[in-house]
C-alpha positions in Angstrom: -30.1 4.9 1.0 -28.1 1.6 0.7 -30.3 -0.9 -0.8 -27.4 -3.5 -1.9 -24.5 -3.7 0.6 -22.6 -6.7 -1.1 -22.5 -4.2 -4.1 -21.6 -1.1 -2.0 -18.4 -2.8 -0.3 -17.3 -4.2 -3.8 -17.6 -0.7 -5.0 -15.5 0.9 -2.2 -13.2 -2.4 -2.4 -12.3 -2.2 -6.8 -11.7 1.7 -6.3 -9.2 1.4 -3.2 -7.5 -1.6 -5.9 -8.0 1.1 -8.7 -6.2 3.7 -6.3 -3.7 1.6 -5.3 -2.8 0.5 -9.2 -1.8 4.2 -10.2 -1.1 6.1 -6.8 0.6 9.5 -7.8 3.9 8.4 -5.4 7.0 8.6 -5.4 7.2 8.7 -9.5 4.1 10.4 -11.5 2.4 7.6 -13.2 0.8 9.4 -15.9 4.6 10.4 -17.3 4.7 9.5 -21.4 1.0 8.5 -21.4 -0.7 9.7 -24.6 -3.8 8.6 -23.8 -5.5 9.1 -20.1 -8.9 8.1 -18.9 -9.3 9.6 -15.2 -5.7 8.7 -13.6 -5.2 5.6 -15.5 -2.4 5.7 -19.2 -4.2 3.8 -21.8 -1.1 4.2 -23.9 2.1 5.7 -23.7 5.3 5.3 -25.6 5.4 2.0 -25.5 1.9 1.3 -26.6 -1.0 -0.1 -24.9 -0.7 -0.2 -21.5 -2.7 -3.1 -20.2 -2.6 -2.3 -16.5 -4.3 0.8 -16.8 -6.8 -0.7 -19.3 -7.7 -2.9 -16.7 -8.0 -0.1 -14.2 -10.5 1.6 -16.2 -12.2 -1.3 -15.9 -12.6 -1.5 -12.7 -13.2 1.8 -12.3 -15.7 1.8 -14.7 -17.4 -1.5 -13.0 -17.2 0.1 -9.6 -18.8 3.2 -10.6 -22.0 0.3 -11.7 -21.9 -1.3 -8.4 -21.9 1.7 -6.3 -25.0 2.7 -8.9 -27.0 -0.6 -8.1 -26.3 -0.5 -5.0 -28.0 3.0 -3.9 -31.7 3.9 -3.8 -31.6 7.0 -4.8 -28.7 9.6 -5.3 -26.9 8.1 -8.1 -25.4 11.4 -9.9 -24.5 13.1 -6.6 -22.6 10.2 -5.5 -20.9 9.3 -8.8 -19.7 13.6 -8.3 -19.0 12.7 -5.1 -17.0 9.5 -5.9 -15.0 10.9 -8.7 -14.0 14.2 -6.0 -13.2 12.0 -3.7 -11.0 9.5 -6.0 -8.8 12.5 -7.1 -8.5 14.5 -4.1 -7.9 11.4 -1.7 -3.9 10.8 -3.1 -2.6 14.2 -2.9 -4.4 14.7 0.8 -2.6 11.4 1.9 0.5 12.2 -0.3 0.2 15.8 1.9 0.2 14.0 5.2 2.6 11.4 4.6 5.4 14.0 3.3 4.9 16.4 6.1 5.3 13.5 9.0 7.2 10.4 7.7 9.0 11.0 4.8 12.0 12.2 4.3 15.0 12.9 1.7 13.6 13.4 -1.5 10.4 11.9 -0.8 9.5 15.2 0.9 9.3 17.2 -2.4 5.7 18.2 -4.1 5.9 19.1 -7.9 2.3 20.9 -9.0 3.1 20.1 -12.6 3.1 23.5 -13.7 6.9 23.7 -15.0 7.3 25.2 -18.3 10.5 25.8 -20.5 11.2 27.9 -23.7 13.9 27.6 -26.3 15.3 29.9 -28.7 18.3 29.8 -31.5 21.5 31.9 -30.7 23.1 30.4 -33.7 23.5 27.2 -35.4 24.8 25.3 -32.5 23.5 27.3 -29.5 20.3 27.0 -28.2 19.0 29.6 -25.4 17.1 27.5 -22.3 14.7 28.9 -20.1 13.1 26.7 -18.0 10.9 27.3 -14.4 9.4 24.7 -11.9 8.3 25.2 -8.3 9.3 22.8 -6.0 7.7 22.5 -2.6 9.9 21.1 0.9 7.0 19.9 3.1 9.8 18.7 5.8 11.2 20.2 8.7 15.0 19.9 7.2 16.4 21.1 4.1 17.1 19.2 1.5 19.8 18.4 -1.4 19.3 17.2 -5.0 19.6 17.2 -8.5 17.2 18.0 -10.8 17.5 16.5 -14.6 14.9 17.6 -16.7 12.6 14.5 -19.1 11.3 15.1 -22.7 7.4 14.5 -23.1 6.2 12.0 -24.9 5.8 13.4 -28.1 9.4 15.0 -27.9 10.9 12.1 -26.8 9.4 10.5 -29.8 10.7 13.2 -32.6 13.0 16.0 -31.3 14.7 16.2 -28.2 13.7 19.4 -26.2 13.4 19.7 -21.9 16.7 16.9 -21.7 18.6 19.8 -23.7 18.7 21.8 -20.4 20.8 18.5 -19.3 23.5 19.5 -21.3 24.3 22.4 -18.7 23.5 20.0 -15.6 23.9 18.3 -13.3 21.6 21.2 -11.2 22.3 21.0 -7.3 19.4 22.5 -5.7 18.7 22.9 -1.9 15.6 24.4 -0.9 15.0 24.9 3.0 12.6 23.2 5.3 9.1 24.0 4.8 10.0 26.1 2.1 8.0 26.7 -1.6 10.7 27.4 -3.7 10.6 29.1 -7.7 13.4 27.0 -9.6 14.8 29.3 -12.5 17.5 28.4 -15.4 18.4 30.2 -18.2 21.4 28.5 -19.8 23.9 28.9 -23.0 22.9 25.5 -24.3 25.2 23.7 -27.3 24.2 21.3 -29.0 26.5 20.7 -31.6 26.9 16.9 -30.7 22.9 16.9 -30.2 22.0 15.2 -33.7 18.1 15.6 -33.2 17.4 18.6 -31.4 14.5 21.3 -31.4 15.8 24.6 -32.6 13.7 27.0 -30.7 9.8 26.3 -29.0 8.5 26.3 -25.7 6.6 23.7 -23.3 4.8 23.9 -20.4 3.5 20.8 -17.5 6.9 19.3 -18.1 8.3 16.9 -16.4 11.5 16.6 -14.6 13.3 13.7 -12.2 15.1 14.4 -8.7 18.2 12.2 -8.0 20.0 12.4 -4.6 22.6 9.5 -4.5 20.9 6.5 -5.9 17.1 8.1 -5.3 15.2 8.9 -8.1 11.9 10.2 -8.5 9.8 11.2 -11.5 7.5 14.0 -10.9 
């Protein structure tokens, strides 16, 4: 089935450096990108981002080599390949947070948070917001959650951070434990010059701090 093996190993080789370039741990990497080709931000607020230019690249020039280098196969294996590429970091991310880590290294986000807004009056804003939060330890564990604008808020109106005027929020959530994160706060933002009024958001993205730990999920 192999006909090249130089090529082969250079493919396997470029996609463990193009893994490596945007692994989905401890922060998300994909937070403010824009623009996304596979797992790689081609632009985010900040504009190009060069790195992950140059991992679709190599991603791109991997997926060639491992073509070249087979006989026969070549769409079942590039199906195969592009499985295995984004299934591989959350099965290792899995393992490693339910044996070695620790703190809040232990915590999974699936990205599904969402958070609504509506107008009470002219200078209070009524926050919902609701993430699930996963402890894949064997202790409980302590921290804050502080809750990051997208990139298109972040760039206009401020929106998620408005649920930071209520914060800091101390949450504990037991070992082994999938807990359902809900807040519903009185929010004012009379001193919050650009603010949105009322709206609602969902994938959002939030940061856990315990003590000088952060993470960006």
């Amino acid at each position: 089935m192999i006909k090249n093996k130089m090529a082969f190993i250079s493919s396997v080789v470029i996609l463990c450096i193009c893994m490596y370039l945007f692994f989905p741990f401890p922060n998300n990497p994909l937070f403010g990108a824009s623009y996304v080709f596979m797992s790689f931000p081609l632009q985010n607020s900040e504009g190009i981002n060069l790195l992950g230019i140059l991992g679709s690249i190599l991603f791109i020039i991997a997926i060639a080599l491992l073509i070249n280098s087979l006989k026969k196969y070549y769409i079942l294996s590039i199906v195969f390949v592009i499985l295995f590429y984004a299934f591989l970091p959350r099965i290792l991310i899995t393992v490693y947070q339910e044996t070695l880590a620790s703190g809040i290294a232990v915590i999974s986000y699936d990205g599904n948070g969402k958070c609504e807004f509506e107008s009470e009056s002219e200078n209070i804003v009524d926050g919902k917001c609701q993430v699930v939060l996963q402890n894949r330890s064997n202790e409980a564990v302590l921290f804050e959650v502080e809750f990051l604008d997208s990139y298109y808020e972040k760039d206009q109106t401020r929106m998620e951070s408005l649920m930071n005027i209520a914060g800091p929020y101390k949450i504990t959530i037991a070992a082994n434990q999938e807990e359902t994160i809900s807040l519903n706060e009185l929010l004012d933002v009379s001193n919050v010059s650009n603010h949105m009024a009322g709206g609602a958001s969902r994938d959002i993205h939030i940061k856990l701090i315990d003590g000088e730990n952060e993470r960006v999920l």
